[in-house]
Each structure stands twice: as structure tokens, then as C-alpha cells.
C-alpha positions in Angstrom: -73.2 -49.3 -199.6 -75.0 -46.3 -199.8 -75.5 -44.6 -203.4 -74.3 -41.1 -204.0 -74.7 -40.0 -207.0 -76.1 -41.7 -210.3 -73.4 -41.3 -213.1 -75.4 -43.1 -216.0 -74.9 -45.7 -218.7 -71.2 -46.3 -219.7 -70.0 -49.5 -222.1 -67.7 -51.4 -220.3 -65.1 -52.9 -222.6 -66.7 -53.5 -225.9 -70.0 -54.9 -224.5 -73.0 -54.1 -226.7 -75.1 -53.1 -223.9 -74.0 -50.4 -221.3 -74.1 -50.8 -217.4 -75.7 -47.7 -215.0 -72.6 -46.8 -212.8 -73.2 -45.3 -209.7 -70.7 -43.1 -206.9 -71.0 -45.3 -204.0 -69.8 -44.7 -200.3 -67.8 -47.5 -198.4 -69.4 -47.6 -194.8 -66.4 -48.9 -193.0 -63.1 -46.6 -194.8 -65.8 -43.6 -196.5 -64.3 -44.1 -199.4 -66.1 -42.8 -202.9 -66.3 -46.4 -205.1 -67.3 -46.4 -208.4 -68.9 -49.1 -209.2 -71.9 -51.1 -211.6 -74.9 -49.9 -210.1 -76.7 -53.4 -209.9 -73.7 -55.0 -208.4 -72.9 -52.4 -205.7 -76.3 -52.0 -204.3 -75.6 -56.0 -203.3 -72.1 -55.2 -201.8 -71.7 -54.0 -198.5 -67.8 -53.3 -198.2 -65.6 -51.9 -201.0 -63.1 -54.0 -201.0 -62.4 -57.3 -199.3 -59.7 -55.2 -196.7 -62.9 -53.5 -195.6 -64.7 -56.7 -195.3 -62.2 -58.1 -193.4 -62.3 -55.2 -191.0 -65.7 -55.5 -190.2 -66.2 -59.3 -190.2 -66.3 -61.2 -186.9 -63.5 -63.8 -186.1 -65.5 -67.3 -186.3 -64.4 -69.7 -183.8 -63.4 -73.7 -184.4 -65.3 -75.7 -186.8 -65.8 -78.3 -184.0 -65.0 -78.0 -180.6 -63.8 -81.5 -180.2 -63.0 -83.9 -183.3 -62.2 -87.6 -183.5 -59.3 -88.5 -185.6 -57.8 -91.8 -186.1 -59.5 -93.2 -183.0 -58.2 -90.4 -181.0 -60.1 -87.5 -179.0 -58.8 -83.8 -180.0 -59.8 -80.9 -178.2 -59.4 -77.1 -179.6 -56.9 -75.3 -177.7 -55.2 -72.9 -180.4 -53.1 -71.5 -177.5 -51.4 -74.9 -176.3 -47.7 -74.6 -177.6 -48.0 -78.9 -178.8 -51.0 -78.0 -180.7 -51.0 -79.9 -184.2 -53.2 -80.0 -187.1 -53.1 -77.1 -190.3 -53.6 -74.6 -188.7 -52.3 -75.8 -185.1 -55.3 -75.6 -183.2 -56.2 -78.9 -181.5 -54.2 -80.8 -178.9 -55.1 -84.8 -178.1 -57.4 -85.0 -174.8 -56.1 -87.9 -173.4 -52.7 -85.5 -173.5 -54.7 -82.8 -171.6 -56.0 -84.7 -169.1 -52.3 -86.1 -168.1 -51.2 -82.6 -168.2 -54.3 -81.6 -166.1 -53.4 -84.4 -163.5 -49.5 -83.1 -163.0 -49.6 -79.5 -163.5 -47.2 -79.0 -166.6 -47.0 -79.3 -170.4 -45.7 -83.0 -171.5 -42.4 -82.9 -173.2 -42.1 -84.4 -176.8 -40.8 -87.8 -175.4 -43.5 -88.7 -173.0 -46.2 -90.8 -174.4 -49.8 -91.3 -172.1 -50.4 -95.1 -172.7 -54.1 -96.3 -172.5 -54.0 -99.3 -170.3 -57.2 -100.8 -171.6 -56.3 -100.3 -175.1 -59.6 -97.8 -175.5 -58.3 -94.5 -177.1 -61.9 -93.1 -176.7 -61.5 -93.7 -172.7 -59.3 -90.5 -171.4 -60.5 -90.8 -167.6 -57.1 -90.6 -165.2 -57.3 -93.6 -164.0 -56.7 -95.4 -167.7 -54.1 -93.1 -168.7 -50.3 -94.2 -167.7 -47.2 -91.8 -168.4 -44.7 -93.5 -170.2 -40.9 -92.7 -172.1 -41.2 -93.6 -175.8 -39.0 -96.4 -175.4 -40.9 -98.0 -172.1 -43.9 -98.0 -174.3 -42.5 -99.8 -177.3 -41.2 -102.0 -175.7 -44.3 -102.5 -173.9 -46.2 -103.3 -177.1 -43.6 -105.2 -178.7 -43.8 -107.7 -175.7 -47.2 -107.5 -175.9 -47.3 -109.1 -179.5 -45.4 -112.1 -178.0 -41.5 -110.4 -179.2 -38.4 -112.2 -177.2 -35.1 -110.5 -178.1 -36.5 -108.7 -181.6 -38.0 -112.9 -182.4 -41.6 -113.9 -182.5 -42.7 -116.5 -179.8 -45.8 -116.9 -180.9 
């Protein structure tokens, strides 16, 4: 901020000691700030709405994250994104939707056939209902009829 006009030593509440105070232009709004004269030499914006204004939108933290063995890629735009703030979307998802041309519904489930979450190439991804695929892990485990065989 650039300093207008020096408007000497003033207490601030019942401080012994006195603070310079300075006029001080905002270089984003033009406002006239009055402000301590050590502290607003330091500050560039007058407020945090100005700093906002002139600060640049930072992108993702990560570009792709691993989470509970899974691959997620940022795509704040893609209506299933999940997460906090809704901004990553599970690759082995995008690749299926990739292969057929259209967003997955909520039921489908892409099944990794060799069990390797980390391995999201086509050819290990199958397309299952929610129901196909429990019931594919549940025989798996040696199930018969809702009874253990094993």
C-alpha cells in the first residue's frame, strides 16, 4: 500500500506507548485506509475482500490422490465427484466411462477382476449391477445359500 500522508503518534486504547498512523491508499478498491504505520507498510490489500479480488485461484492440492487403495483423479466438473469439497472422481470409474461414452449411474459398480485396485487398464475393469457384484464376492468367500462352506 502506498503511504499518503503521515498523521503522527496517536495511543491506541490505553497503551502507554503511541503508534505512527499513516493515510494509506488500497491499490485494488483506491480506498483512503487508516492504518498503524508499521503494519500497513507490510499489507498490500485493505481488506481481505480486496485480497480476495486480486489473488489467483490455486488449482488442486494433488492432481491424483490414493485413498483407501483406490486411484482418484481431480475432475471438479464431473457431476459423481466426491470428497469435501467434491472435486475428485475414482479413475478406475473414468476409464469405464471413457470406454462407453457416458457417465455411470449410481448402481453400476466397475469390478477389478484381478482384485488390484491400483490396476485401472480396460482390460481389468468389468461393469457390474451392485447386486451381480455381491454376489460375486460372497461366492467368492465360499457362501452357499447365505451358509459358509468352507
Amino acid at each position: 500500500m502506498e503511504l499518503i500522508k503521515d498523521l503522527g503518534i496517536r495511543r491506541l486504547y490505553n497503551w502507554k506507548r503511541g503508534e505512527r498512523f499513516g493515510l494509506f491508499r488500497c491499490p485494488v478498491c483506491g480506498e483512503l485506509v487508516e492504518k498503524i504505520t508499521k503494519d500497513a507498510l507490510k499489507a498490500k490489500w485493505c481488506s481481505h475482500k480486496c485480497y480476495a479480488k486480486m489473488r489467483t485461484q490455486r488449482g488442486p492440492y494433488k492432481r491424483k490422490i490414493i485413498s483407501r487403495k483406490y486411484v482418484y483423479i481431480y475432475k471438479p466438473n464431473h457431476p459423481h465427484a466426491i470428497g469435501t469439497k467434491k472435486l475428485y472422481v475414482a479413475e478406475h470409474r473414468l476409464v469405464m466411462e471413457d470406454y462407453l461414452g457416458r457417465y455411470l449411474t449410481s448402481s453400476e459398480i466397475v469390478h477389478h477382476k484381478d482384485e488390484n485396485t491400483l490396476n485401472n487398464t480396460i482390460s481389468n475393469l468389468e461393469l457390474m449391477t451392485a447386486i451381480k457384484h455381491n454376489k460375486y464376492h460372497s461366492q467368492k468367500r465360499g457362501r452357499k445359500n447365505g451358509v459358509f462352506t468352507v
